[in-house]
C-alpha positions as CSV (number, residue, x, y, z in Angstrom):
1,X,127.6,-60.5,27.0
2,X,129.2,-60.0,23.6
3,X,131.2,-62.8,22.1
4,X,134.5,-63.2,21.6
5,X,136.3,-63.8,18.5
6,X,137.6,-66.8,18.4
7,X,140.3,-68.1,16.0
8,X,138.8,-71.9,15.4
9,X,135.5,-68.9,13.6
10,X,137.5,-69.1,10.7
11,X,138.2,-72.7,10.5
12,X,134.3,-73.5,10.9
13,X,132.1,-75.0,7.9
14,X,128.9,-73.5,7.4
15,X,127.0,-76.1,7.9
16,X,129.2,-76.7,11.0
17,X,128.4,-73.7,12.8
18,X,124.6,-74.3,11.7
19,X,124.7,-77.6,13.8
20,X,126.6,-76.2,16.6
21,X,124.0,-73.6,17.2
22,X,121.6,-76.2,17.1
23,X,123.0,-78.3,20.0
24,X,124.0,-75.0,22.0
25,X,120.2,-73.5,21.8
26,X,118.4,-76.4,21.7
27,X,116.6,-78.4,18.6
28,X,113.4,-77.1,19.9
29,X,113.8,-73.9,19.9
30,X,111.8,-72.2,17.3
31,X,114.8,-70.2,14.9
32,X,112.8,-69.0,12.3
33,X,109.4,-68.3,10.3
34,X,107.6,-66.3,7.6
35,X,104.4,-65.6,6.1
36,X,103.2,-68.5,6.0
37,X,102.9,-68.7,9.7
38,X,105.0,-72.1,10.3
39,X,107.8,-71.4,12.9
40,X,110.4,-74.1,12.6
41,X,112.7,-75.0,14.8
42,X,116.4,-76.4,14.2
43,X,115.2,-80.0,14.4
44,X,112.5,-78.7,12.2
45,X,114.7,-76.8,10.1
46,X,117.1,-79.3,9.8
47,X,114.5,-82.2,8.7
48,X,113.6,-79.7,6.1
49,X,117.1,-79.6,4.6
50,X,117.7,-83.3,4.3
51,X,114.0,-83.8,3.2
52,X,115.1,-81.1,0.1
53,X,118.7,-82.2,-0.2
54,X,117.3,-85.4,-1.1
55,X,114.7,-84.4,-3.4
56,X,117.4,-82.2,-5.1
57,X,120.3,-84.9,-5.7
58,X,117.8,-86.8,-7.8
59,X,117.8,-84.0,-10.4
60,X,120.8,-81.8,-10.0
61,X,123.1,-84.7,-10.6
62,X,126.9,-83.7,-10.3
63,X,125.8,-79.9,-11.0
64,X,128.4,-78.6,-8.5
65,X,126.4,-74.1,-8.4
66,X,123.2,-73.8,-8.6
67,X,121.8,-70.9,-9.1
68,X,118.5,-69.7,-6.6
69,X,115.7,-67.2,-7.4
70,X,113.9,-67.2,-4.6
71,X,112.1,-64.5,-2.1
72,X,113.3,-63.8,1.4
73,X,111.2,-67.0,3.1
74,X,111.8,-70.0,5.2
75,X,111.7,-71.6,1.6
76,X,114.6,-69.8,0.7
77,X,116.9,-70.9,3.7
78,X,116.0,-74.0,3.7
79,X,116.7,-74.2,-0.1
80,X,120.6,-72.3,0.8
81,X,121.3,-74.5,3.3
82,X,120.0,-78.0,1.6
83,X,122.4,-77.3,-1.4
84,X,125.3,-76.9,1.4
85,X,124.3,-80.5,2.7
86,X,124.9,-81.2,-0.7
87,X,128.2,-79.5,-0.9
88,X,126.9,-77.6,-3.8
89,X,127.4,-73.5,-4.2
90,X,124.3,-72.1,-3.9
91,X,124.4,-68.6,-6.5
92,X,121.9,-66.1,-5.7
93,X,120.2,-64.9,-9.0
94,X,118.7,-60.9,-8.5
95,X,115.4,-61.0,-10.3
96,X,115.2,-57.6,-10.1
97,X,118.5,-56.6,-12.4
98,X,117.1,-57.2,-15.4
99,X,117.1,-59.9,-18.5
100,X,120.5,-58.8,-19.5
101,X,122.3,-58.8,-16.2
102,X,120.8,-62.5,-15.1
103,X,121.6,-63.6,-18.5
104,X,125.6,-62.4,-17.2
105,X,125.3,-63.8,-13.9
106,X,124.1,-67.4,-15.4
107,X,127.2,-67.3,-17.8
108,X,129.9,-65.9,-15.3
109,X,129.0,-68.6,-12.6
110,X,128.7,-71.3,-15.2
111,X,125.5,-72.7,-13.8
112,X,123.4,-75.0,-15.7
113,X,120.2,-74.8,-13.1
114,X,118.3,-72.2,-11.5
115,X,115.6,-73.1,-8.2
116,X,113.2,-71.2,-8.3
117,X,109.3,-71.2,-6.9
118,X,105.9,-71.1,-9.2
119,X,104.2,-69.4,-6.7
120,X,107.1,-66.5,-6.0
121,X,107.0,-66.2,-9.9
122,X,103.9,-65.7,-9.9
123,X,103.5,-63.0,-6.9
124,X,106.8,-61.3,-8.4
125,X,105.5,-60.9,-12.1
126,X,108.2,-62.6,-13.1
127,X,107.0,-65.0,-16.0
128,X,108.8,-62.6,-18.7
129,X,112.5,-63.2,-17.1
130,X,111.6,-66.4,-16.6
131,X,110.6,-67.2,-20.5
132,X,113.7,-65.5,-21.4
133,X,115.7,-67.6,-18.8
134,X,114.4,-71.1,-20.5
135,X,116.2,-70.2,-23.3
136,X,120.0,-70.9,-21.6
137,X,119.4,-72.1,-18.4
138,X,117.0,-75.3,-16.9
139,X,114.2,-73.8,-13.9
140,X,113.6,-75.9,-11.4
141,X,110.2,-75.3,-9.3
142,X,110.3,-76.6,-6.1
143,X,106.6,-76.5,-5.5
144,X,107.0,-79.1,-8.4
145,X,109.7,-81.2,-6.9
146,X,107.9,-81.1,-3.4
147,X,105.6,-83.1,-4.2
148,X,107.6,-86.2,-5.1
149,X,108.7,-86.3,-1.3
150,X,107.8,-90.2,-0.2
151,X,107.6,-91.9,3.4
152,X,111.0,-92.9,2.8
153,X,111.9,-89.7,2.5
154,X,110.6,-88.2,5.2
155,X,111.9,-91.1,7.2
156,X,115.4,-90.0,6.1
157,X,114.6,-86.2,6.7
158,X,113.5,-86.9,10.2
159,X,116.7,-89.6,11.4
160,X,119.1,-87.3,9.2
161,X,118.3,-84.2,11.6
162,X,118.7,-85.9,14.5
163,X,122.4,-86.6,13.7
164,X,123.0,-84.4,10.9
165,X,127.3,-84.6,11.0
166,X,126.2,-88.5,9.8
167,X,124.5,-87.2,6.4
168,X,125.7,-83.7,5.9
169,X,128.4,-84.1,2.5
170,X,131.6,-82.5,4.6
171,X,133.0,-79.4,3.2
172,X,136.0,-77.1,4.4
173,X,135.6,-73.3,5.9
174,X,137.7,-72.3,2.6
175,X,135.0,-73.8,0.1
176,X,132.6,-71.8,-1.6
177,X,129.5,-70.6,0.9
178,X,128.3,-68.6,-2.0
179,X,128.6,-66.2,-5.1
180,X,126.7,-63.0,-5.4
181,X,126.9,-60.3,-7.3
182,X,127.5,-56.7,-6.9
183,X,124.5,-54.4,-7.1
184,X,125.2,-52.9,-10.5
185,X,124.6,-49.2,-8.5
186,X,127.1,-47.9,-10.9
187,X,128.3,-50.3,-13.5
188,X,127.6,-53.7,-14.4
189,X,127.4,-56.4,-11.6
190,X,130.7,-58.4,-10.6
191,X,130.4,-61.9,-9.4
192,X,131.9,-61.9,-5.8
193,X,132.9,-65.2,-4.7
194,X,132.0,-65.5,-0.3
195,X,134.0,-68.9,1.0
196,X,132.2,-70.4,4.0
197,X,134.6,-68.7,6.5
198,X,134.0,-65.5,5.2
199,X,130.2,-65.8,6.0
200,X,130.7,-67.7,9.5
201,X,133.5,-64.9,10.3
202,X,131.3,-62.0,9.7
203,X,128.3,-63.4,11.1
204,X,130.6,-64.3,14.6
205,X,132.2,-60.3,14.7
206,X,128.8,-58.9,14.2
207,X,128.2,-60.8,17.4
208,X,131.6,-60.1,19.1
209,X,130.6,-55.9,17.7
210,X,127.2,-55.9,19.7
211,X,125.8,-58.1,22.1
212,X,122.9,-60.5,20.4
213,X,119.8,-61.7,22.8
214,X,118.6,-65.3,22.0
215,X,114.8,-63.9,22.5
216,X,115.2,-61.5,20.4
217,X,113.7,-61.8,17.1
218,X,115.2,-60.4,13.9
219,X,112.8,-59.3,11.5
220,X,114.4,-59.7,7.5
221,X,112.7,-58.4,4.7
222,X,116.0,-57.3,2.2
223,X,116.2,-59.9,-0.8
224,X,118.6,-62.5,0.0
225,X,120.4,-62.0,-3.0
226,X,121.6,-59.2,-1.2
227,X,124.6,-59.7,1.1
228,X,122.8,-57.6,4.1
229,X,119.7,-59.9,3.6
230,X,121.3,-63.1,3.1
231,X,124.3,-62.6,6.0
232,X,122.2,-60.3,8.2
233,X,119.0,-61.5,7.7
234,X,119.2,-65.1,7.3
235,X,122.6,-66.9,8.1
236,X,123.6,-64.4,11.0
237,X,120.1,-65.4,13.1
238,X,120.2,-69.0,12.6
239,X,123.7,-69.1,13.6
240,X,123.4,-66.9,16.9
241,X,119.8,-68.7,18.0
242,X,117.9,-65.5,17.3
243,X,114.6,-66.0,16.0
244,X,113.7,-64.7,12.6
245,X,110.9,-63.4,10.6
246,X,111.4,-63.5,7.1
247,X,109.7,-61.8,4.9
248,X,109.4,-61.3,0.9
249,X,109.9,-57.3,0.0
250,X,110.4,-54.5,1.7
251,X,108.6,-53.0,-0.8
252,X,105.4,-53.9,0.9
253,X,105.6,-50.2,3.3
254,X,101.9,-50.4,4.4
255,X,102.2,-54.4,5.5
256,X,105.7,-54.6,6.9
257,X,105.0,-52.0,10.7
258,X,101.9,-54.3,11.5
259,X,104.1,-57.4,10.8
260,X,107.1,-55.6,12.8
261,X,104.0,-55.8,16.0
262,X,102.5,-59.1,15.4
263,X,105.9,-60.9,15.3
264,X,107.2,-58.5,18.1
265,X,110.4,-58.0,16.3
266,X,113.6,-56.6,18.4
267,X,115.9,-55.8,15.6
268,X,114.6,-54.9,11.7
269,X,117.3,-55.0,9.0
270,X,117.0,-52.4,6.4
271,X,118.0,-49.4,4.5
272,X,116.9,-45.5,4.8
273,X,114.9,-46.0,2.0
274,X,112.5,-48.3,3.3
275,X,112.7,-47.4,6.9
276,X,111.9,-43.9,6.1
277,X,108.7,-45.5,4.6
278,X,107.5,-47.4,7.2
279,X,107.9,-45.0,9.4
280,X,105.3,-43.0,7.6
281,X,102.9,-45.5,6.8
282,X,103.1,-47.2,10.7
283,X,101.9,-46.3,14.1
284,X,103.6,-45.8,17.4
285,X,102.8,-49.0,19.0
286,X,104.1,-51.1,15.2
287,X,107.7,-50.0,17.1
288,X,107.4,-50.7,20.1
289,X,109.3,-53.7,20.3
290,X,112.5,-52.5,18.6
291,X,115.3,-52.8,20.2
292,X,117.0,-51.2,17.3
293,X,116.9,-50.9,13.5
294,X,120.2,-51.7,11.3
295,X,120.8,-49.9,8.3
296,X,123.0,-50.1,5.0
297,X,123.7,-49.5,1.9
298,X,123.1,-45.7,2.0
299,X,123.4,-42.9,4.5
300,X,120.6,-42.4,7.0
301,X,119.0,-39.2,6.6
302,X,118.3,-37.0,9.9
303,X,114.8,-37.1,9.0
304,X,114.8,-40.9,9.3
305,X,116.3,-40.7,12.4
306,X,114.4,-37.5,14.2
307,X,111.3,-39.9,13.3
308,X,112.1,-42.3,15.6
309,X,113.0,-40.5,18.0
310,X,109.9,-38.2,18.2
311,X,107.0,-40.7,17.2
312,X,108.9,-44.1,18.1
313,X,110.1,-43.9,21.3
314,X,113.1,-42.8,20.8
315,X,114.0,-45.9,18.9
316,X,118.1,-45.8,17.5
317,X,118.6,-46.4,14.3
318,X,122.4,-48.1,14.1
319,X,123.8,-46.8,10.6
320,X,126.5,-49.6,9.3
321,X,128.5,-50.0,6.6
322,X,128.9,-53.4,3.7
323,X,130.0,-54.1,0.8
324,X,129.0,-57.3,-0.7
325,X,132.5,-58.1,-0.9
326,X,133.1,-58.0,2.7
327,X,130.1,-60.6,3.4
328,X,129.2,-57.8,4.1
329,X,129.6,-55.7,7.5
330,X,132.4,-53.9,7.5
331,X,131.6,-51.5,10.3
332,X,127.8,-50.7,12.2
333,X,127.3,-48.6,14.9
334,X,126.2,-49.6,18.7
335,X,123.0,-49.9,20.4
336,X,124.5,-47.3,23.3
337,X,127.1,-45.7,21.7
338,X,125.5,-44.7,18.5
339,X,127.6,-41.7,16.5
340,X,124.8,-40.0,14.3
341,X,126.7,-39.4,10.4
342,X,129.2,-42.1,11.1
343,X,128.7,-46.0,10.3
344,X,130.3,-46.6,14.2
345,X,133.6,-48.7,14.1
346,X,135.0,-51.2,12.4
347,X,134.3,-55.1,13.2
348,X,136.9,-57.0,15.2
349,X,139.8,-58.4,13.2
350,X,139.5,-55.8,11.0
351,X,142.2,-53.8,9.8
352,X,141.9,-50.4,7.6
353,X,144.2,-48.4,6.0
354,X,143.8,-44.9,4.1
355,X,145.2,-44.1,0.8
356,X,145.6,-40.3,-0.1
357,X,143.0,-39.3,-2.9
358,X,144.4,-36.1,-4.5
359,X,142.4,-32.9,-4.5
360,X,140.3,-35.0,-1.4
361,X,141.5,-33.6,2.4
362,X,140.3,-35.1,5.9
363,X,140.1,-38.4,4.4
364,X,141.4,-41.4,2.5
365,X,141.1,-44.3,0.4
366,X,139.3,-46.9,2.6
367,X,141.1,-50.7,1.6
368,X,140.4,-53.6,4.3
369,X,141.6,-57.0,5.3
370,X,140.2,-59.4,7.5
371,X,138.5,-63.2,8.5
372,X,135.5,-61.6,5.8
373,X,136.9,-60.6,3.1
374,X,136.1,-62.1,-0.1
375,X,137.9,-65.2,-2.1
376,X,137.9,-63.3,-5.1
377,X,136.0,-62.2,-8.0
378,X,134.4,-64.0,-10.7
379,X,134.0,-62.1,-14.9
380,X,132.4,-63.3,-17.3
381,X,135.5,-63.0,-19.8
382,X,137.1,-65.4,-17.8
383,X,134.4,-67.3,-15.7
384,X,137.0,-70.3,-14.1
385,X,139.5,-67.6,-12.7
386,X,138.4,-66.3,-9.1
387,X,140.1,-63.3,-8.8
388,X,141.3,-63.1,-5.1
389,X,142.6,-59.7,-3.4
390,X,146.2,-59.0,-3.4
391,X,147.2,-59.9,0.0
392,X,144.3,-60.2,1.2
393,X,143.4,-56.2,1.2
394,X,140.2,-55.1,-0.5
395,X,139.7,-51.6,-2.0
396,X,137.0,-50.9,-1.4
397,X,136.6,-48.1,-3.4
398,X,135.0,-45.6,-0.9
399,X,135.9,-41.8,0.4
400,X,136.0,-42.2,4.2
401,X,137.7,-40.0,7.6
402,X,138.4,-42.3,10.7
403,X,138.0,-40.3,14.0
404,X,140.1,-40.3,17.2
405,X,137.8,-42.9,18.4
406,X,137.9,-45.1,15.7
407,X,133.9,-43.9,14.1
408,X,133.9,-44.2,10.0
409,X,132.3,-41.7,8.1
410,X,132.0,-42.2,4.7
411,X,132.8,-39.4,2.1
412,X,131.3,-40.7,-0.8
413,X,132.7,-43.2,-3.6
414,X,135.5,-42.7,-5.0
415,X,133.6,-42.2,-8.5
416,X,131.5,-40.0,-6.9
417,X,133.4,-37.4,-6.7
418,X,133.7,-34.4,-9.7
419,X,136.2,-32.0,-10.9
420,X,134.9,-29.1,-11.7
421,X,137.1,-25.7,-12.7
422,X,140.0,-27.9,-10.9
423,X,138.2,-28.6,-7.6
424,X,137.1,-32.0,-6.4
425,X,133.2,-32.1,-5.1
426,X,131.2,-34.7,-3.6
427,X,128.5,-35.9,-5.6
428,X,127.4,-37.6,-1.5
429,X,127.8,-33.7,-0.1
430,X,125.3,-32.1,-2.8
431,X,122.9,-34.5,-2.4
432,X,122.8,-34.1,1.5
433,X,122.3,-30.0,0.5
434,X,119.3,-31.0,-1.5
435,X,117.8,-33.2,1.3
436,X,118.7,-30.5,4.2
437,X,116.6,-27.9,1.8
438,X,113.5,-30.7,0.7
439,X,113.6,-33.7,3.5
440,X,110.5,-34.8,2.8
441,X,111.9,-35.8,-0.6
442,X,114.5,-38.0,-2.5
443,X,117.7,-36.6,-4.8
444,X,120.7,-37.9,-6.4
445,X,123.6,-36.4,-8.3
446,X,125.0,-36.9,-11.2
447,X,128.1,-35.4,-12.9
448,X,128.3,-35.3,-16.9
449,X,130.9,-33.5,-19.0
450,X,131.5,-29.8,-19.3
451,X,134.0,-28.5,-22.2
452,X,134.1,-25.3,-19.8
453,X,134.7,-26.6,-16.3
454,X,135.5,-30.1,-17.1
455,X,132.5,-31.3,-15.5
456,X,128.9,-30.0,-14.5
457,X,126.3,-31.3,-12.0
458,X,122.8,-32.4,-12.3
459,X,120.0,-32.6,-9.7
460,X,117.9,-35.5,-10.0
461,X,114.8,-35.3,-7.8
462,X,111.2,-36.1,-7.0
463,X,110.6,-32.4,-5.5
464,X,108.2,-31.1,-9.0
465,X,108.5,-27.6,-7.7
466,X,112.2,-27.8,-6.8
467,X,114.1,-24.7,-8.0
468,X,118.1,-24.0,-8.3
469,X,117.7,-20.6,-6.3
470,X,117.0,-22.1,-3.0
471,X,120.0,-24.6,-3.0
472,X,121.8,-21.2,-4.1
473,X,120.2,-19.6,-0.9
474,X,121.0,-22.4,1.8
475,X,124.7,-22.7,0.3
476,X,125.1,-19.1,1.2
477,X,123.1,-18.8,4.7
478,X,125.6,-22.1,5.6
479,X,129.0,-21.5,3.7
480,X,128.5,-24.3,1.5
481,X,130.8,-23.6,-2.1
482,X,129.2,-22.3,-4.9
483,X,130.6,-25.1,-7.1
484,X,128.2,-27.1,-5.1
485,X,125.6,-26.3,-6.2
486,X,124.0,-28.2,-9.3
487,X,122.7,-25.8,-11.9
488,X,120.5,-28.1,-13.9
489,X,117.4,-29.6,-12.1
490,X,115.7,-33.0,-14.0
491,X,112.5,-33.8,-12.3
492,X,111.2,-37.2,-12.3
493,X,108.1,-39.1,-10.6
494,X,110.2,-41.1,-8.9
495,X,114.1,-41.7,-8.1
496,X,115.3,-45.5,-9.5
497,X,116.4,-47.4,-7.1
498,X,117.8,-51.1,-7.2
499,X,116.6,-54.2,-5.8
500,X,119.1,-54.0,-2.5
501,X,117.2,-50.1,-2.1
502,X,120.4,-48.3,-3.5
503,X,120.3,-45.3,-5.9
504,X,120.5,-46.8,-9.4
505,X,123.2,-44.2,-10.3
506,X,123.5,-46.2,-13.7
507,X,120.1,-45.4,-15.2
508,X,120.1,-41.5,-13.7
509,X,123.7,-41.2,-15.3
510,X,121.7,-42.4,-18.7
511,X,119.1,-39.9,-18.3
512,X,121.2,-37.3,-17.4
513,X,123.2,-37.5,-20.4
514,X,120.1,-37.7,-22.6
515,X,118.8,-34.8,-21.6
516,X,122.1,-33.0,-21.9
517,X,122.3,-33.8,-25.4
518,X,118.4,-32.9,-26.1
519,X,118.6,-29.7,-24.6
């Protein structure tokens, strides 16, 4: 059975609702693992987070963020949740954003320390952000720290998880579960400011959406400085007794189906990006297990989907729709009701409304308001002033139609939409042209400025033999407009993507425009 909703959700602590799915399941049950091959259990988990939080208090002082640059591991939620028994805002750093973009996220949260693993910075290649990071901010390793650990310690560890509301530093549901910051897909990254009710509220409609199996075991390898990876992936297992395998980078295509069989994952939280991937690199029997595979951040292609239905048994792929500033699931299809080019229905509690968008028909201006939505935002112009949404409605900046049955479909961003001769186009809509006429292939779309038209599009894509005159021809044999149809073509190895496996829209708008004014 799903569960319900309940109203005392949003008045629940994290750490709370971490200990109350400890005594419901059972401090023996073994919650989650990685790599490494040690599967903890909550009484495990638990002795691990006071065995940290103890280590930690000794050097962090009266710190009250901390930044953590850390891989998708057992490590990591240990290290997220000891900072909570700490009552200490854990801020997730993206290593993968760049020196100038951590360097803002350091100064906007006002942190003075950063946790962080030799070994991860090692694997990652990350010793240049790191120099650069010594410069303004103090690294803590916690391979280094580890092995301080004494008997007395691990006395404390072990009698602290067995009654952890005696050693856990209380906090309230409306305190600070986290900050993260926005992607940067099309702009610099915002600091988004997640209170402890707004994780515990998501992580509780996700459950109340679609009904969650204690055996199952959810298989995480998204960073967990994104919100899918760290809500999804991390805080949403732990907190429904679902086992979890966590792993460091979905990157890793030809590792990731053999792990998906050895652990005997039933759910795998992704993007189209990476599942796509896997699904070329794996065999039949890697999938076998799946119950289902969730994806964000981007629209499924039909490819992806066809895929695993053919090879995979018919495996369903549940597209869903986040935004970090949401914690993040805002809507996600279900297991047996699963609308193919919609992102299902909205989450319980939820409420949408649609703001008219002119020169835009059959859809709206998606804002939301609900138990999930953010406490504000953080800048780094003025770093002591959360920002919180006007009445509690987010905008959240997104295209979208809403169906008879209550099944999203997103239109494209708001920003991604172009006027051209006086017509507004979907940057999302040409892009779907280009992969309907090259599936096996990536694309994005830019728009840059036209003194004729107002504004012109350009086709960014990995197809090297890709050629304006068959978009012209499929736009024709299927009605699409001819203002559709990009008449510039860049061709590059490779489409940039970020971290979180979104379209880095920011450096193919730079390109673009350098090669407009070269030409």
């Amino acid at each position: 059975m799903k569960r319900a909703f309940k109203a005392s959700d949003t008045q629940t602590s994290l750490f709370d609702a971490l200990i109350q799915a400890q005594k419901r399941f059972g401090s023996d049950k073994i919650i989650i693992e990685d790599q490494d091959r040690k599967p903890l259990s909550y009484g495990m988990f638990l002795a691990g987070i006071f065995g940290l939080s103890r280590l930690l208090k000794r050097h962090l002082g009266d710190e009250g963020r901390v930044g953590m640059m850390l891989p998708t591991s057992s490590g990591g939620a240990v290290s997220f949740f000891a900072l909570h028994a700490l009552a200490k805002v854990p801020v997730m750093i993206n290593f993968t954003s760049g020196q100038a973009n951590v360097k803002a996220a350091v100064q906007t949260a006002q942190i003075k320390t950063v946790l962080s693993s030799r070994r991860f910075i090692e694997n990652a290649k990350l010793e240049d952000l790191v120099d650069s990071m010594k410069s303004y901010v103090r690294i803590i390793y916690l391979d280094d720290i580890r092995k301080e650990i004494t008997t007395t310690d691990k006395l404390f560890a072990l009698a602290a998880s067995k009654v952890p509301n005696l050693f856990v530093k209380k906090t309230k549901a409306s305190d600070i579960g986290v900050i993260l910051f926005t992607s940067g897909s099309f702009g610099s990254p915002r600091g988004v400011v997640l209170t402890q009710s707004n994780l515990v509220s998501n992580t509780r409609q996700i459950e109340a959406h679609i009904e969650l199996k204690p055996e199952w075991v959810a298989f995480n390898p998204m960073p967990i400085f994104h919100s899918l990876g760290l809500t999804g992936g991390v805080i949403l297992p732990l907190l429904a007794g679902l086992r979890s395998f966590q792993y460091p980078s979905p990157l890793h295509v030809k590792v990731i189906p053999g792990l998906l069989k050895e652990s005997k994952a039933s759910l795998l939280f992704s993007t189209d990006t990476f599942v796509n991937q896997y699904a070329r690199s794996g065999e039949p029997e890697d999938f076998k297990t799946l119950a289902f595979v969730v994806c964000g951040a981007e629209k499924v292609r039909d490819e992806t989907h066809n895929l695993f239905q053919t090879q995979f048994g018919g495996v369903p792929i549940l597209e869903g729709y986040g935004v970090t500033e949401c914690s993040p699931v805002v809507a996600v299809n279900f297991p047996d009701n699963n609308h193919y080019g919609t992102v299902g229905k909205m989450l319980p509690e939820m409420e949408a409304r649609l703001e008219p968008v002119d020169g835009i028909t059959g859809g709206g201006r998606l804002w939301v308001k609900g138990p999930n939505i953010m406490g504000g935002y953080i800048n780094i112009d003025r770093p002591d002033v959360i920002e919180a949404p006007k009445d509690g409605w987010h905008d959240t900046g997104d295209i979208v139609n809403i169906d008879d049955e209550g099944f999203v479909r997103i239109m494209g961003r708001a920003k991604r939409f172009a006027k051209i001769a006086g017509e507004m186009v979907s940057l999302t809509a040409v892009e779907r042209i280009a992969e309907e006429v090259w599936p096996d292939n990536r694309h994005a779309v830019v728009a840059i400025s036209d003194d004729k038209k107002g504004e012109r599009l350009i086709l960014i894509t990995d197809k090297d033999d890709a050629d304006v005159s068959r978009l012209t021809h499929w736009a024709k044999e299927n009605g699409a407009p001819v203002l559709a149809i990009p008449k510039k073509i860049l061709k590059v190895e490779a489409v940039p993507v970020l971290g979180s496996g979104k379209t880095d829209y920011v450096t193919l708008q730079k390109l673009a425009e350098v090669d407009s004014k070269a030409a």
